[in-house]
C-alpha positions in Angstrom: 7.5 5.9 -9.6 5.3 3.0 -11.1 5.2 0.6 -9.2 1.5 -1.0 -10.2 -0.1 -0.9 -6.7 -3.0 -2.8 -6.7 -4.9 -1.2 -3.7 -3.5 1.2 -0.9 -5.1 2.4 2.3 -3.9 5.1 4.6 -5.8 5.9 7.9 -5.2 8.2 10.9 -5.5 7.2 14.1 -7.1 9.4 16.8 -3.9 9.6 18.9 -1.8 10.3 15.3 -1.0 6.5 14.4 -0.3 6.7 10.7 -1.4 3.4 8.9 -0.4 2.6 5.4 -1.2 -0.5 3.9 -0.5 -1.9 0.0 -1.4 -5.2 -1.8 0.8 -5.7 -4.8 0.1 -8.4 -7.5 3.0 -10.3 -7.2 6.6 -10.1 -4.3 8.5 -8.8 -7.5 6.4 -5.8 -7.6 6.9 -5.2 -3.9 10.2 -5.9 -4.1 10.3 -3.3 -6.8 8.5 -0.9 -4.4 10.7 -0.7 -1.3 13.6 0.1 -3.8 12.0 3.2 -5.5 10.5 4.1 -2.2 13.4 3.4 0.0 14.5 7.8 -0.3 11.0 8.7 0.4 10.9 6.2 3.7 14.8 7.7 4.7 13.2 11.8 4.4 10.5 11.0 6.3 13.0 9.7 9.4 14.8 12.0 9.5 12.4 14.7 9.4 9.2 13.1 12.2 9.5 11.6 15.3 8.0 8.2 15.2 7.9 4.6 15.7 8.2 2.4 13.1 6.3 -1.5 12.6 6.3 -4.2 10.1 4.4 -7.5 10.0 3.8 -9.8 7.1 0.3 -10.9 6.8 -2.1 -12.9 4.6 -5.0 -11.0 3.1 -7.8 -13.9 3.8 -10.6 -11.8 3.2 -10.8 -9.1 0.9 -14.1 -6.7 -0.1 -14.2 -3.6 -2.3 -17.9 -2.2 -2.8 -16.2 0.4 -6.2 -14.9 -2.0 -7.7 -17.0 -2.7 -10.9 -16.4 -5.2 -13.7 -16.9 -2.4 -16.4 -16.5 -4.4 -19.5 -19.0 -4.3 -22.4 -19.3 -7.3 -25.0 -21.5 -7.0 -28.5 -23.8 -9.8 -28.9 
């Protein structure tokens, strides 16, 4: 499934919480992410007990310490 993801974060909580966040270069992309995904989402359902939450939310600060500008230029 390519779906171009441009960063993704999973943490677990100490009581089990399950946190998954993606950033996606554009809403078509995301868009084009819940439909592959939307099988994946259904199995996992029907398979844990769990409760589920969604909120929308600006990214208004954003720092990635890897992230290197790895181009060379000839002079």
């Amino acid at each position: 499934m390519d779906c171009q993801i441009q960063s993704l974060n999973i943490s677990l909580g100490q009581c089990g919480s399950l946190t998954i966040q993606t950033k996606f270069e554009s809403s078509e992309r995301l868009r084009s992410f819940e439909v592959k995904s939307s099988n994946i989402f259904i199995e996992i359902k029907q398979s844990f007990a769990f409760t589920e939450n969604h909120y929308v939310g600006v990214y208004t600060y954003a720092y990635e310490a890897e992230a290197v500008d790895a181009k060379l230029s000839a002079n």
